[in-house]
N, C-alpha and C positions, 0 to 999 in steps of 0.2 A: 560347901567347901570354900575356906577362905586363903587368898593368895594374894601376898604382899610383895607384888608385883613390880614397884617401883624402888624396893629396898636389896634388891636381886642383880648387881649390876652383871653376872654371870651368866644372866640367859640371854639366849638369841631372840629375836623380832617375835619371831615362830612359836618358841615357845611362851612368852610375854600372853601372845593372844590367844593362846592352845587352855593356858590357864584361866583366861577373862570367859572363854567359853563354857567352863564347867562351873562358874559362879550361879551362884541362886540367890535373888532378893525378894524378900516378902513385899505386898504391896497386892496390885489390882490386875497387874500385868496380864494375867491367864483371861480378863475379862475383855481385855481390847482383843487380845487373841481371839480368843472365841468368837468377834462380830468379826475380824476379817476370816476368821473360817465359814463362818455363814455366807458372809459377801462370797466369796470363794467360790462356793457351792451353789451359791445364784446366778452369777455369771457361766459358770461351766456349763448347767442346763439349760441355761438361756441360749447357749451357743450352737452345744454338741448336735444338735440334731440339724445346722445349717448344712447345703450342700458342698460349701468348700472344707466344712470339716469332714462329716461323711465320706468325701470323696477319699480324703487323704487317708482315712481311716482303710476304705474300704484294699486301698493300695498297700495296705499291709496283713490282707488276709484276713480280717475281719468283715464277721458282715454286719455284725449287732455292736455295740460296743455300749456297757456301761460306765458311765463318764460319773466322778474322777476314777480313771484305769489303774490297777496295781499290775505287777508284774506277774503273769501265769502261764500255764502249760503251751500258750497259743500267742502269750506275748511276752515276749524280755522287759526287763525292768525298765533298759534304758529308752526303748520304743514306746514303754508306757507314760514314761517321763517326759518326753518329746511331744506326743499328741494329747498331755493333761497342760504344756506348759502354750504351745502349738494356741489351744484350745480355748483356753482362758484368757489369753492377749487377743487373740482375734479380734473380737471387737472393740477391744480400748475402752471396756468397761470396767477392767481390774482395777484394782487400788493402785495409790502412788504415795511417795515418801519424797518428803524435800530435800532431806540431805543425800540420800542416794540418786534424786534423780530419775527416780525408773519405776517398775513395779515389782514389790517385793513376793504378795503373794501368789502372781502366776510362773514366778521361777521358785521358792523354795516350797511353797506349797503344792506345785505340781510334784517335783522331785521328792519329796515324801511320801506321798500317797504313794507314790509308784514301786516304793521299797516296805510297802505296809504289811507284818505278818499279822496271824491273828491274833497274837497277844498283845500286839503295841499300846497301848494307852494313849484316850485323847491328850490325857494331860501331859505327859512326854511327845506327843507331836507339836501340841501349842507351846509350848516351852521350848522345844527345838527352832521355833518360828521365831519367836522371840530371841532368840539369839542370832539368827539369822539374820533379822531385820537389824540388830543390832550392828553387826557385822557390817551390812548394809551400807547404816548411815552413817557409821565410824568413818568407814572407807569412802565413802561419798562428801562426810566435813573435810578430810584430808584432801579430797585429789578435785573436788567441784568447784565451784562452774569450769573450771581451764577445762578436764576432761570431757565435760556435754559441749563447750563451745567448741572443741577439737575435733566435733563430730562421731565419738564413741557414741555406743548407742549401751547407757551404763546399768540398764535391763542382760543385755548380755555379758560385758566386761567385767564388771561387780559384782552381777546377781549369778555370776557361775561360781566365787567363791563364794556367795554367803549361800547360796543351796549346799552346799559341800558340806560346809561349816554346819550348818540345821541334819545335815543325814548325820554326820559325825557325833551331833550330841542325842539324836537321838534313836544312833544302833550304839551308843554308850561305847564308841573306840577308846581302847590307850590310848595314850599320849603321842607315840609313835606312828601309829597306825592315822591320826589326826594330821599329825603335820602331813606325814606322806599324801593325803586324802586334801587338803589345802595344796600342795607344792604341785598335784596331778592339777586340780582345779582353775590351777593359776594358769600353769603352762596352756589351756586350751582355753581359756577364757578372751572370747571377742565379741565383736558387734558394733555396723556401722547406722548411725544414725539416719543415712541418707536411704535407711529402707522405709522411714516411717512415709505412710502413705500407700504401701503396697503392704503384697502378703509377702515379704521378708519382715517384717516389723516381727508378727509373730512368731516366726521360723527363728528368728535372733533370741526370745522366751523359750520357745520349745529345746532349742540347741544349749541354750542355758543350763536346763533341768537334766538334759541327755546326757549332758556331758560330767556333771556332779554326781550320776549315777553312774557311769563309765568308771571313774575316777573312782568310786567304792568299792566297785565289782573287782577292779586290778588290785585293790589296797587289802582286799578278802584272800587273796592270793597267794599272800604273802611278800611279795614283792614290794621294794621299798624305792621312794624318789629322795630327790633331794629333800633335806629334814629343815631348812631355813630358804625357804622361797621368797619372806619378805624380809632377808638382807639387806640391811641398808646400804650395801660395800654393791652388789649385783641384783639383788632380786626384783620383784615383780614392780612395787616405786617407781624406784628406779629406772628399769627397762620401761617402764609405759609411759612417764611423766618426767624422768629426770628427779624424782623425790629424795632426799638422805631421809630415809622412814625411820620414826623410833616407835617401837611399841608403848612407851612410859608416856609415851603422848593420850593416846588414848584409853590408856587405864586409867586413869586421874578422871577420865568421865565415864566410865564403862557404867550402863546400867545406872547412872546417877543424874540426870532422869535417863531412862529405857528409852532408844531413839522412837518405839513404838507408841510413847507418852507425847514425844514433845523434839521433834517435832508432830509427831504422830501419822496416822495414816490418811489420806483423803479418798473417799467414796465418791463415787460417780451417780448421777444419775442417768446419763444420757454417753453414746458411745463417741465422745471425743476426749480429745488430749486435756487433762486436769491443767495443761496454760492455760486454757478456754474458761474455764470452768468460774473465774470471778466474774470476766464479762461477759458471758452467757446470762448470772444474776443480774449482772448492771443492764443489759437489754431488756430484760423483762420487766425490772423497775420502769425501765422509759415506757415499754407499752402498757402497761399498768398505766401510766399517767396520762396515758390518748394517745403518747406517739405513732405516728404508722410511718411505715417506710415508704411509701408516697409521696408523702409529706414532706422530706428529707432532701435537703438538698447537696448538705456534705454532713459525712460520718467521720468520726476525727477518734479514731481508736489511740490511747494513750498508754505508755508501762514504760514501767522505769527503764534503763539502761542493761538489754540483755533479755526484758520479762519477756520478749516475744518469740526467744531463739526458736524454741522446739515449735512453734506456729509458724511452719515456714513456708504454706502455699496462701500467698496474698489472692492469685487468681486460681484458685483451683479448679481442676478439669472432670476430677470425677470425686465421687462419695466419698472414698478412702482416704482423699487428698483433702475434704472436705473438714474430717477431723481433726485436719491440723491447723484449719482455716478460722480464725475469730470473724471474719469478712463473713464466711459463707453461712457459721452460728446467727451472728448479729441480723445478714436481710434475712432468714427463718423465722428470727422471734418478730421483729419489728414486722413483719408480713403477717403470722402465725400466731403471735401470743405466744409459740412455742417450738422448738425444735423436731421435725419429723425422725425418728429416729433408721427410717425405711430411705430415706435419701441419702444417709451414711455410708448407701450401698450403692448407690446408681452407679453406672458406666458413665455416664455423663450428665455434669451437672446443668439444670433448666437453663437454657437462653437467658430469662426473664431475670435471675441471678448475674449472669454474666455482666450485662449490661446495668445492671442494679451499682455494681460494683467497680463500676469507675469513679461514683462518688464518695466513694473510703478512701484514707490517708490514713497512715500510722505518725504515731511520732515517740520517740523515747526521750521524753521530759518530764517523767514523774519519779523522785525521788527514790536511791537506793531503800528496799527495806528490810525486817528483820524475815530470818528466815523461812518464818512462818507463815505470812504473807505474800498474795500473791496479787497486788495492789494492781486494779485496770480501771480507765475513765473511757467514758464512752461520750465524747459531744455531738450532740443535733447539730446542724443549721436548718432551720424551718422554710419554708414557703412563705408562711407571714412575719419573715423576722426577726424569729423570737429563738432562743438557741437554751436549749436544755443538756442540761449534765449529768449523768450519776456513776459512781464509782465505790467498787466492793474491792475489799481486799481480802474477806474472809468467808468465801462463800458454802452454799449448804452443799454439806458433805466433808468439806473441811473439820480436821481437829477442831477447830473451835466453834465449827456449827456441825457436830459429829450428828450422826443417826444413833439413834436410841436401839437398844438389843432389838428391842418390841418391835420397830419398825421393820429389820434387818429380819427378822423371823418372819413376818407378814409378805416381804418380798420374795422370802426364800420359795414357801408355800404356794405363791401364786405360777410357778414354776414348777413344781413336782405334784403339786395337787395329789398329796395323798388324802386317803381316807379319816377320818376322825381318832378312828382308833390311834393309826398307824403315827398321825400327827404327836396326838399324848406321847404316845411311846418315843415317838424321836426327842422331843422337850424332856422327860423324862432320861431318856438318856444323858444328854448334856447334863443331868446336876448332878449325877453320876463319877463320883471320884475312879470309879473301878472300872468306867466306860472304855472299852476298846474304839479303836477307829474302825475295825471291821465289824461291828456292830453298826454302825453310821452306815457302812458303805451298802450294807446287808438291805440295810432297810430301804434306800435308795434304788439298789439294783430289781428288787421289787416292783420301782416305778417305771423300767423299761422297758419300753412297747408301749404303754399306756397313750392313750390320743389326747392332747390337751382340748 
């Protein structure tokens, strides 16, 4: 469907981006989809069987729960939405997107799953994602950095309309039914950043996905909200930022590149904040070259103006807090070679850190840079000396050091450990134009109970 968007001076905000949603571009798109539905799927399992998931689970009348949850006889959609979105943020292993800020796919990809029937097609869910994430980072070029430095937390604020936006394209709403499904989205759309650190962080993801499925379920009803939410005279802009929003703004880039291209998505290795993520590589280089944190007499962490915001526990107290700590990463590797990923969790972090960590200094004197980047310098001072540097701006897992499918499928596996057959068959599905998602989920829920 093609909509000449900017030549329409007749339509409202609303309808501008109701339009941008139902566009389709040829190109690669379905194939980044597809690794963050892998990542997706890695993480979920990696998590679901933790006892703080569990628990919550178990709090809802469940005793078994195959993760990712669709909505059934024993669960409502929007509860399945919550504990898929809940689930996946947990441990801050999910994906991130620069322009939005947040993580796209533990709020619209929970929220999908949880409205999955059986005929849905994968390739209408990756495609719904894709628009999503679009949505996303539209909305996150327009209203960023001022909204993360405000202290929203824009996993919840943002990511409750673009899950909205991704169910809307892919239970194929009218036009009306759409806006109304965004205007519901909007109004319940929040999240403060000052959870990151605790288990609100996730609960601000899970409440994301809950509330985009709410928002459907009312819009199924028949009942209608306001048809222009992002009015530039009152609507959502505005009320949250002070913006005069035009949708002709971001039509002119919609989809040209896909925000899921470029800036693209970053992969995680390790369960901390993707700030972390270039100087976690730049520490590893230093030990790589003999550094040891013993050795060390001041650490002199650098980023440009801003790069540190979401690292905001310098001295942190426990594992959770740990995540947002580049201090707590950096004495890990320099100690370690490498991050424990079991420390991420403690109640309390080692003494032997605490006091490590009087000899760290931040400073923000490295250059503004391009979006894509996420430039961090790490200085030694030696015992004998001698003072070493190294500094990544583009580390692995990033767009521009992305994971290979092959790799993303090898992580996935190490995780579900199905059988051989069952392996074919699930790869085998994926090249599958006429695959369903509940063919996916089928073969998955097969692996429940199984003992790793």
């Amino acid at each position: 469907m093609t909509v000449n968007v900017l030549n329409n001076s007749e339509k409202t905000n609303t309808e501008i981006l109701v339009d941008l949603l139902y566009r389709k571009v040829e190109g690669r798109l379905l194939e980044d989809a597809e690794k963050a539905f892998l990542n997706y799927l890695t993480v979920v399992w990696q998590t679901k069987d933790l006892p703080e998931v569990q628990d919550l689970v178990s709090s809802y009348g469940i005793k078994r729960a195959g993760f990712p949850l669709k909505g059934a006889e024993n669960l409502t959609p929007e509860r399945a939405a919550f504990l898929n979105g809940f689930t996946a943020h947990f441990l801050d292993l999910d994906d991130a997107q620069a322009h939005f800020r947040g993580h796209p796919s533990a709020v619209i990809m929970s929220t999908l799953f949880a409205v999955t029937t059986p005929e849905d097609k994968l390739e209408d869910f990756l495609w719904a994602f894709i628009q999503g994430v679009e949505l996303a980072g539209k909305f996150g070029w327009v209203l960023n950095p001022a909204m993360a430095l405000q202290g929203w937390h824009t996993t919840g604020m943002i990511g409750t309309i673009a899950a909205a936006a991704a169910l809307g394209i892919y239970k194929k709403l009218p036009g009306q039914q759409l806006k109304s499904l965004l205007s519901l989205a909007a109004t319940q759309a929040s999240g403060l950043q000052i959870e990151a650190g605790s288990n609100g962080k996730p609960f601000n993801a899970g409440m994301a996905a809950r509330d985009a499925v709410n928002a459907y379920l009312f819009c199924q009803t028949g009942l209608q909200a306001d048809l222009d939410p992002f009015s530039a005279k009152h609507g959502w802009f505005k009320t949250v930022a002070g913006i005069d929003f035009q949708g002709a703004v971001i039509a002119e880039n919609w989809l040209k590149p896909a925000e899921i291209e470029d800036p693209g998505l970053w992969i995680k290795q390790h369960p901390f904040c993707s700030a972390a993520m270039s100087g976690y590589d730049a520490a590893k280089e230093l030990y790589q070259r003999g550094i040891r944190a013993r050795e060390c007499t001041r650490v002199i962490l650098h980023f440009p103006a801003g790069g540190d915001h979401a690292l905001r526990f310098k001295q942190p107290r426990t594992g959770k807090e740990g995540k947002f700590s580049l201090e707590y990463i950096v004495w890990q590797v320099l100690n370690d070679g490498d991050v424990h990923d079991q420390y991420f969790a403690v109640a309390k972090v080692k003494a032997e850190f605490s006091k490590w960590q009087k000899r760290i200094v931040r400073t923000n004197d490295l250059p503004l840079a391009e979006i894509t980047a996420r430039p961090t310098k790490i200085t030694v001072e030696l015992k004998n000396g001698q003072t070493e540097t190294a500094m990544v701006s583009f580390p692995l897992g990033s767009a521009q050091q992305a994971f290979k499918r092959t790799e993303l499928l090898w992580k996935l596996r190490q995780q579900v450990l199905m059988s051989d057959h069952n392996w074919q068959q699930f790869k085998l599905l994926l090249t599958r134009k006429n695959c369903t998602v509940a063919q996916i989920l089928q073969l998955l829920k097969d692996r429940v109970g199984v003992n790793k």
